[in-house]
C-alpha positions in Angstrom: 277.2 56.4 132.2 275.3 58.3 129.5 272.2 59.6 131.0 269.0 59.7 128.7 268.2 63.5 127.9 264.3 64.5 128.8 265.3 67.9 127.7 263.7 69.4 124.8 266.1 70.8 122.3 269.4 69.0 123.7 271.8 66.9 122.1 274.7 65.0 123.5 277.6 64.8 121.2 276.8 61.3 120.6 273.8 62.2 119.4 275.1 64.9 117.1 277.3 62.6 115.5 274.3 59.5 115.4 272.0 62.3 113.5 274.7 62.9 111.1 274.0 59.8 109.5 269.7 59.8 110.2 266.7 61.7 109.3 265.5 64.3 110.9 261.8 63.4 111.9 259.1 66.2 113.3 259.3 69.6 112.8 263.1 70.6 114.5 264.4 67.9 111.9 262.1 69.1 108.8 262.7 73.2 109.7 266.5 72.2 108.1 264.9 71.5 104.9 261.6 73.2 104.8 262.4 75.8 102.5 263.2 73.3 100.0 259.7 72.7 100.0 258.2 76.2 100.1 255.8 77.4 97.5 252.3 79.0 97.1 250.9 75.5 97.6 248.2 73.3 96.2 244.6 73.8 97.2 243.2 71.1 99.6 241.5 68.2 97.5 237.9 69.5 98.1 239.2 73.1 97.2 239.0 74.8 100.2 240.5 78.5 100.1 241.8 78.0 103.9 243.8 74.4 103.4 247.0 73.8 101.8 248.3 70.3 100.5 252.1 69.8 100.3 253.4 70.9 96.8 257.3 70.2 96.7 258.0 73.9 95.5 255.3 73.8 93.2 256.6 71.5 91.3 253.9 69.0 89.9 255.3 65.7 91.3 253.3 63.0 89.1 255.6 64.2 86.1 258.6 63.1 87.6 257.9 59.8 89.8 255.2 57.3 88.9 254.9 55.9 92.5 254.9 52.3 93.8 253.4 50.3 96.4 253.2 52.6 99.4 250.3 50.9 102.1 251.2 48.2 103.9 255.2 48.0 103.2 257.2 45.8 105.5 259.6 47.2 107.4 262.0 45.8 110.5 262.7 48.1 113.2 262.2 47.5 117.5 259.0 49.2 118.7 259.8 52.4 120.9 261.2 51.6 124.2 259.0 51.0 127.4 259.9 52.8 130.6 259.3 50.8 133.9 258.5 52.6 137.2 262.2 51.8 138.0 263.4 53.3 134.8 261.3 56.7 135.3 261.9 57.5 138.8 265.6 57.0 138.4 265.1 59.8 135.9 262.8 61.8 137.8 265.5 61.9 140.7 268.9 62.6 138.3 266.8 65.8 136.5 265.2 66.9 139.9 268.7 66.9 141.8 270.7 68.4 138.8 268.5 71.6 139.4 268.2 71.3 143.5 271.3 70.9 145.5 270.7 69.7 149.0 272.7 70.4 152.3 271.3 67.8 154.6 268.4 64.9 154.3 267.0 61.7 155.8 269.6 60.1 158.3 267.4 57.6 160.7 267.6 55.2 158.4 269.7 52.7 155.8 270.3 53.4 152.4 267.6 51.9 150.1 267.5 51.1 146.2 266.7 53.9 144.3 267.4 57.0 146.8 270.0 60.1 146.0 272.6 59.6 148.4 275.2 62.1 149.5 278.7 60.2 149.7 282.3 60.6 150.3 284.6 58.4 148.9 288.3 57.9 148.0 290.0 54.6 146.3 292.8 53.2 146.3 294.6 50.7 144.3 297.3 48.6 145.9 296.6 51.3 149.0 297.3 54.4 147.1 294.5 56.3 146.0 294.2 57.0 142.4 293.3 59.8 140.4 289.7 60.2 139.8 288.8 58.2 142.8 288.3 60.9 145.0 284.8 63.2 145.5 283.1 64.7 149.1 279.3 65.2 148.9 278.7 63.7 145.6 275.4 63.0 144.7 275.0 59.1 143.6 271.5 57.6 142.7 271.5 53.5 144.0 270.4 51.4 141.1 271.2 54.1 138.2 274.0 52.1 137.3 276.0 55.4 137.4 279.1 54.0 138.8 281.1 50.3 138.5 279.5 47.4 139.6 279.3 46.6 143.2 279.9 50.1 144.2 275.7 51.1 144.3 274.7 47.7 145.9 277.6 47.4 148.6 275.5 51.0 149.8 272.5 49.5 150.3 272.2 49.1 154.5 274.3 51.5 155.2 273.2 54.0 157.7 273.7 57.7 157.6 277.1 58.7 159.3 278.4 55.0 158.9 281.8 54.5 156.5 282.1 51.0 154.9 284.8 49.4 152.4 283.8 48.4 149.4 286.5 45.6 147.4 285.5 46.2 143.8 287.4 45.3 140.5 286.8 47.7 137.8 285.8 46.4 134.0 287.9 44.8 131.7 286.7 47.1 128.9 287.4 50.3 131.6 288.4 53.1 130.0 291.3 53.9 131.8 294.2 51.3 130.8 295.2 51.7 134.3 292.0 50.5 136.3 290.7 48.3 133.7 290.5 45.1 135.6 291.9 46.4 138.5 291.1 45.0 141.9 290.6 48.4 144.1 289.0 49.6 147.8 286.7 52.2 148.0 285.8 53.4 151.1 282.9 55.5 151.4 280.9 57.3 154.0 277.0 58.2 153.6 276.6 61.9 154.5 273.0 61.8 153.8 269.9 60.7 151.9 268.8 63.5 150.3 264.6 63.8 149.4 262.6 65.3 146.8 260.1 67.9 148.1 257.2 70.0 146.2 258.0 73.1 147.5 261.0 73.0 145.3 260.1 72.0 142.1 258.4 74.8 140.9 262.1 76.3 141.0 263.2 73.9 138.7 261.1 75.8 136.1 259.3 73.5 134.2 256.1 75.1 132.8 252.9 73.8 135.1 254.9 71.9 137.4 254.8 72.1 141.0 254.6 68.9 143.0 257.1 66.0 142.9 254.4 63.6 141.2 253.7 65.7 138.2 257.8 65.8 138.3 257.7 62.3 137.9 254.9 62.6 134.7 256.3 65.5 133.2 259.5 63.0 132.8 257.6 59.9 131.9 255.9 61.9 129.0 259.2 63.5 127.7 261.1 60.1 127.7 257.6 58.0 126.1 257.9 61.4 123.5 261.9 61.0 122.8 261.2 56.9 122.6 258.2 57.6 120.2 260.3 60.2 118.1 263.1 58.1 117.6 260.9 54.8 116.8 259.3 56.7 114.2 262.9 58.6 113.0 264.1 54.7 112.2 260.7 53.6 110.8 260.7 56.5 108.7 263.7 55.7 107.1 262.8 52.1 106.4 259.4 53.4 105.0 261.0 55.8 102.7 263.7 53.3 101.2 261.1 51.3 100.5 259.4 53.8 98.9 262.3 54.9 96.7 263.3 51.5 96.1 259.3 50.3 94.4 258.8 54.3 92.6 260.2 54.8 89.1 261.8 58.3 88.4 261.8 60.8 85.4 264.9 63.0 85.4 265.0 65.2 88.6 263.9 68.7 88.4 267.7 70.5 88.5 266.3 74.0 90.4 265.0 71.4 93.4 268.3 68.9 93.2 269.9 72.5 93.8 268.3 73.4 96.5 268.2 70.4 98.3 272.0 70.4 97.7 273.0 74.1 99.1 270.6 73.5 102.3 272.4 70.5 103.2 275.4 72.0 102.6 274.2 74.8 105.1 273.6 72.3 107.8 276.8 70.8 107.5 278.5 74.2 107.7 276.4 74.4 111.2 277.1 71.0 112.2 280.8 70.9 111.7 281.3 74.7 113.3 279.7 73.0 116.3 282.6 70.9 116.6 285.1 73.8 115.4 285.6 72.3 111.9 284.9 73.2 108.2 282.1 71.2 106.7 284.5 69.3 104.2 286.6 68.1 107.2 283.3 67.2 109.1 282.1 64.5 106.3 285.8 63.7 106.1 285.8 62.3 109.5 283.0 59.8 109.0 285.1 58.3 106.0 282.7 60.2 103.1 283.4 62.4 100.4 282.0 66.0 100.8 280.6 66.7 97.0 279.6 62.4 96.6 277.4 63.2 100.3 276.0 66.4 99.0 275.1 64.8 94.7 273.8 61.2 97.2 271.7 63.6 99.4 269.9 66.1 97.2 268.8 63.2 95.3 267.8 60.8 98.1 265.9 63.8 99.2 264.5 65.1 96.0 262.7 61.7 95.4 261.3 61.5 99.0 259.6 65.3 98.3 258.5 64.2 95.3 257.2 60.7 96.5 255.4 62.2 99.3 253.8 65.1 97.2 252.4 62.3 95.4 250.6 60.8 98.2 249.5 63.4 100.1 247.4 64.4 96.7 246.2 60.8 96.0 245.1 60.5 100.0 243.7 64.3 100.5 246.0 65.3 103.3 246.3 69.2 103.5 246.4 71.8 106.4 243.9 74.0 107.2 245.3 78.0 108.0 243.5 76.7 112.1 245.3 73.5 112.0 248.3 75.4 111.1 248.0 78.2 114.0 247.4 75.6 116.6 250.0 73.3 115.7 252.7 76.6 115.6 251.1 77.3 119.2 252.2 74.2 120.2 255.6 74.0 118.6 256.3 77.5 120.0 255.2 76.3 123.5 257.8 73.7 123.4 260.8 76.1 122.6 259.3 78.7 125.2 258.5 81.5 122.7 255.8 83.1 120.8 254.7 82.5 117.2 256.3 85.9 116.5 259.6 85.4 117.6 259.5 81.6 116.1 258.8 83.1 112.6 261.2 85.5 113.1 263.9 83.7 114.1 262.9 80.8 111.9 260.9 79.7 108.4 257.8 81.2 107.6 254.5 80.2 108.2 254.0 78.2 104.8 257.4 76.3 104.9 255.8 75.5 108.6 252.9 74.0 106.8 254.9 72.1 104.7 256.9 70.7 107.1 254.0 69.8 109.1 252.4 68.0 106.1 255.9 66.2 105.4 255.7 64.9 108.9 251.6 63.8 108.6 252.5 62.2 105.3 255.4 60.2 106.8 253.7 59.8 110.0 250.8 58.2 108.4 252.9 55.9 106.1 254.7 54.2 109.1 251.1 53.8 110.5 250.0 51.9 108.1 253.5 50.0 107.6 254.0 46.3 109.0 256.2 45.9 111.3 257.9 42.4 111.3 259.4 43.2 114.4 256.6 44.2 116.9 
């Protein structure tokens, strides 16, 4: 079982590949293609020398899109996920004990739903064990769903110290041809029921966390954050091909279809070295062709700058130089550096601001979207 990532910054492979094919939204997503939008920038719509509006290059958009409908467009996507008590303490526990290892824990009493439980186990199929089915002191979280069905709840009761068989038949849709419907033994002893403990969290080294409980909030916040983020990634994308869909376009600007072309062509150079490929290969693999994905992109792309340029002037939405400092703080925060080292390492701080306004245009558009499916 896939566990959900609370990390900032990580992706799973199945991620990497789900992303291929979807916006980035917030600023790591927009830093890919913030350059694209760079330029001096427009004054703010009461002229103030310290705010900046989002200028797509400084290109003047209005010449080249004559924008539709843009409040109130109705869009289809499932509301960002709810986490139950259940849901966040199973969390809490997998991310605490993946940093602490334990050598001993409770053992006066029986195994519970929802403790970390030291095991050993071995099965056997037909009464020889099988590969795979074998582990001493691993860690297994009752209720996480982590292993095949029966296996968690045939541990609940059992004391510390006590060895039970458990008669289980794995999936049909198993991975391993093998087991896949298999009817197997497991028998497993309980070592111990290990515990969570303040005094070892602080280790874990999670800025301004020190007791278990702020543990348990410090999850709750990143997983309400990832289910937020990836809400607002799909209802972003429904917002914006409705967008495209009700604007009318003049000919594209060829320096910005360009640009938009190359950078994408940069990420995909990054994406597909992750996987030890060339970029061409990469878009190969998903059935695509390479110079089609880069011609559909720049243009998709180059019509959602423009669109949003658009709005942001007809709304007022700019970026003060303080809004802009503040929200770098924050953003730097997050990846555990200063401002210096994230402009070094990264954009500067005006393709910040108009990645920052891209996001607060698109943000504020799937605010004021309907949602047919909430």
């Amino acid at each position: 079982m896939w566990y959900k990532c609370i990390m900032a910054g990580y992706d799973s492979p199945d991620r990497k590949e789900e992303n291929m094919k979807k916006r980035w939204i917030g600023v790591l997503a927009l830093a890919m293609s913030a350059a694209l939008l760079c330029g001096c920038g427009d004054k703010g719509k009461k002229g103030s020398s310290d705010s900046e509006s989002l200028s797509a290059g400084g290109i003047q958009a209005s010449e080249y899109v004559t924008l539709g409908e843009y409040k109130g467009l109705e869009i289809d996507v499932m509301p960002a996920e709810q986490y139950d008590d259940e849901e966040i303490e199973i969390q809490t526990k997998q991310f605490y004990f993946n940093y602490v290892q334990e050598e001993e824990g409770i053992t006066d009493r029986p195994v519970e739903l929802l403790d970390m439980t030291n095991i050993d186990y071995e099965g056997k199929k037909d009464g020889v064990a099988f590969e795979g089915g074998t582990a001493q002191g691993a860690l297994l979280l009752i209720g996480s769903g982590q292993f095949i069905p029966g296996f968690e709840e045939g541990l609940v009761g059992v004391m510390p110290g006590e060895t039970v068989d458990l008669p289980l038949t794995f999936p049909e849709a198993y991975g391993n041809s093998d087991l896949a419907g298999q009817e197997v033994v497991f028998t497993v002893t309980v070592n111990f029921i290990p515990e969570m403990e303040d005094a070892k969290v602080e280790g874990i080294g999670v800025p301004d966390v020190k007791t278990v409980d702020q543990l348990r909030q410090y999850v709750k916040n990143a997983l309400d954050s990832r289910a937020q983020s990836e809400y607002l990634s799909a209802a972003g994308d429904a917002v914006l091909a409705r967008l495209v869909e009700n604007c009318e376009f003049a000919e594209l600007p060829a320096d910005m279809l360009q640009k938009n072309r190359e950078s994408y062509a940069s990420w995909l150079d990054q994406m597909a070295a992750s996987y030890g490929m060339d970029a061409e290969s990469y878009v190969t693999m998903y059935g695509l062709d390479y110079e089609s994905t880069l011609d559909g992109y720049a243009e998709q792309y180059t019509k959602e700058i423009l669109i949003m340029q658009v709005i942001a002037e007809r709304e007022g939405m700019n970026l003060s130089d303080e809004e802009l400092d503040a929200r770098l703080e924050a953003y730097a925060k997050t990846s555990n550096i200063t401002v210096d080292e994230l402009l070094v390492n990264g954009l500067t701080k005006e393709e910040y601001r108009e990645s920052f306004l891209y996001e607060d245009v698109l943000n504020w558009l799937v605010e004021n979207a309907v949602n047919t499916a909430e």
